[in-house]
C-alpha positions, 0 to 999 in steps of 0.5 A: 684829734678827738671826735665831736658830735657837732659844731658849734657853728659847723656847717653841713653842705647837705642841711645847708642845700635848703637854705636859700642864699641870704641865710647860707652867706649869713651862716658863713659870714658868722662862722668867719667871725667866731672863728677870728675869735678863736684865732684872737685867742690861740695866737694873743701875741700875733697881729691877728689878735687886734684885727677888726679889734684896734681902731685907728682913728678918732671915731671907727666908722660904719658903712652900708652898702647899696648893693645888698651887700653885708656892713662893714667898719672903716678907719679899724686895723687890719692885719692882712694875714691870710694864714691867722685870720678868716676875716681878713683870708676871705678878701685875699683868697677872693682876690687872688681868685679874681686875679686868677680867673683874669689870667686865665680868660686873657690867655685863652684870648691870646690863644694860649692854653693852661696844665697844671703840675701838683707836686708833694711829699711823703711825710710822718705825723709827727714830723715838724711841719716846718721840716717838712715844707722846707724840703718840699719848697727846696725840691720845687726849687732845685727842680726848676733850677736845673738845665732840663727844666729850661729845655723843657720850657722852651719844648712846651712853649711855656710862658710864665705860671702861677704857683700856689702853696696850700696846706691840710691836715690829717689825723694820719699824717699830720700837716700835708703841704703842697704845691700846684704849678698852673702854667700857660703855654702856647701848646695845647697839651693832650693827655699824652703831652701831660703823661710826657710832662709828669712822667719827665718831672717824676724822675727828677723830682724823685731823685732829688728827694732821696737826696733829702732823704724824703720819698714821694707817692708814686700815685699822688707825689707828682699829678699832671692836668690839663684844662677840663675837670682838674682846671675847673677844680683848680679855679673852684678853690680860690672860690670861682663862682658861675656867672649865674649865682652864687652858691654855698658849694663855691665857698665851701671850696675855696682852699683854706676857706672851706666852711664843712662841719666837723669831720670824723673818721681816720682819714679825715682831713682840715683845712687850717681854719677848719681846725678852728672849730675843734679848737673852739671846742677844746680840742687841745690838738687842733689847737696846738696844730693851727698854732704850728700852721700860724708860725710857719705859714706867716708871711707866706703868699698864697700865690706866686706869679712868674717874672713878666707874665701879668705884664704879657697878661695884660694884668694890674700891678699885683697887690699884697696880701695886707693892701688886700686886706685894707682895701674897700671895693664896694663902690656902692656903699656909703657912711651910716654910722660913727663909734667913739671909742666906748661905743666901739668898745661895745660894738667888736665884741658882736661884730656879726650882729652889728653888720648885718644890723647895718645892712637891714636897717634904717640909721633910727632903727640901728641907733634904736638897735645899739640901743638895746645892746646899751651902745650909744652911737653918735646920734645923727647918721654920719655925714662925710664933712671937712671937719670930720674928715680931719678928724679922722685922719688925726691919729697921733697927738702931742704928749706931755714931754713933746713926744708922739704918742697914740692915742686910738689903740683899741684894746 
């Protein structure tokens, strides 16, 4: 991958210390929409490309939050793919970490403790990056189908885990998939405890990939943690935030949703939407190696939960990642605005702008705003009615020869 001078919407932690929090949120809320741009283009026949693009209704509707908290459209598709779109993978990875977190306070409630098992694998650059996760995941699963993993379930009094699949890219090695284990146990485990455990699962983890003819980092292929600053790290990555404020530093490390600026040097190393930024700056390599991330990781959770434990956790139903993506949790907001179709046709291509404009605004100085953008919105702000509320739900109508045909595909 070639080195850049800059970003074009790259975003540096250090010249970011100064901004004050409004600004930081609105920086990384525009580089999430320029980077759904490049994802549109790089994968043009993925549903990524008609995300927040394709309405599904008669009119697409603008809602403005009382809480202070950024507009957004309904009654638009949403295509709830965490590894192709940084639209929607913002929800999901906020989600999973507020799951995450939940699990967490209910066990220590319960009186259970956390360790947290890293595994991985050594591997070449040029290497498919498909080979590579699929012998790393068929390694996972013959380590914990054996006999000796049941035994030692029942030594560590072991409840259930949480397994996360995550994945970076390095100049030197190309695509790096790994795999952290978080298991709650009703043994507090000491640093002697988590040697045993790593030093037991490096045996057996070593000796099954020789099997694949694959080898492991004797330093890094197998890490055991518990509790303390690896925990903390751990949380930090699905965006954990303290209860005091919000920081940039949290969003910055939050897996695949890290916002840093454009590295360099040979050790350098991305997350997927990282790549992005180099792709929108021509970067034929970036490109070619967020596309190969794209095909192999569709479809693929980010978290997955153990049989029963949400239930002894006391936690909801789990959700998937596009139910994620379409859900609307801010409570406190309310209808503003309507888009017919050529408004909306307008409105996508600056999607950014047209939020936070939303958000700022009164509906006289939007409409006045939409205005100057040669955007005609509906020109009395949006009521919820019965009518309209039918109108909104009609999303088909009855063609020529009686068959049904769409009528609100947006592109």
């Amino acid at each position: 991958m070639k080195e850049r001078k800059s970003a074009r919407l790259g975003i540096n932690a250090n010249l970011t210390s100064a901004l004050d929090l409004d600004e930081q949120g609105k920086q990384i809320r525009l580089l999430r929409w320029e980077r759904l741009k490049t994802a549109r283009r790089l994968m043009p026949k993925e549903r990524v490309a008609r995300c927040v693009w394709a309405k599904v209704a008669h009119f697409v509707e603008m809602w403005k939050s009382k809480s202070g908290k950024p507009g957004h459209f309904r009654k638009i598709y949403t295509c709830g793919s965490r590894a192709m779109c940084p639209i929607c993978a913002a929800k999901i990875t906020e989600r999973n970490k507020q799951d995450l977190q939940k699990a967490i306070n209910a066990a220590y409630e319960l009186g259970w403790f956390v360790f947290m098992v890293t595994l991985t694998i050594e591997h070449h650059k040029h290497e498919p990056f498909k080979k590579v996760l699929n012998e790393l995941v068929k390694s996972i699963s013959r380590l914990r189908g054996r006999r000796w993993w049941y035994r030692m379930i029942e030594e560590y009094e072991i409840e259930g885990s949480v397994t996360a699949l995550e994945d970076t890219y390095g100049l030197d090695n190309g695509h790096h998939p790994h795999k952290h284990i978080l298991f709650f146990t009703r043994r507090e485990m000491s640093d002697d405890d988590c040697k045993q455990f790593e030093n037991k699962i490096k045996e057996i983890y070593k000796e099954i990939l020789m099997k694949y003819g694959r080898w492991m980092s004797n330093e890094h292929g197998v890490k055991v943690s518990s509790g303390g600053e690896y925990l903390a790290e751990y949380i930090a990555k699905f965006g954990h935030e303290p209860k005091d404020k919000w920081t940039l530093a949290h969003e910055m490390t939050k897996g695949g949703q890290k916002i840093g600026g454009l590295r360099k040097g040979k050790d350098a190393r991305y997350t997927p939407f990282q790549l992005l930024d180099h792709a929108a700056l021509g970067d034929i390599d970036a490109a070619k190696a967020f596309q190969e991330y794209a095909v192999v990781m569709k479809g693929k959770a980010q978290l997955t939960w153990s049989d029963k434990l949400r239930s002894k956790l006391g936690l909801d139903t789990e959700l998937t990642e596009e139910e994620v993506a379409e859900m609307n949790d801010d409570k406190d907001s309310r209808a503003f605005a309507l888009a017919d179709f050529g408004a909306w046709h307008k409105i996508r291509t600056i999607p950014h702008e047209t939020c936070e404009a939303i958000q700022t605004m009164e509906f006289e100085a939007f409409k006045n705003f939409m205005y100057d953008q040669k955007i005609y919105i509906e020109p009395d702000e949006y009521k919820i009615t019965p009518e309209l509320e039918e109108l909104q739900r009609v999303k088909r109508h009855k063609g020529k020869y009686g068959k049904r045909e769409k009528i609100d595909e947006g592109i």
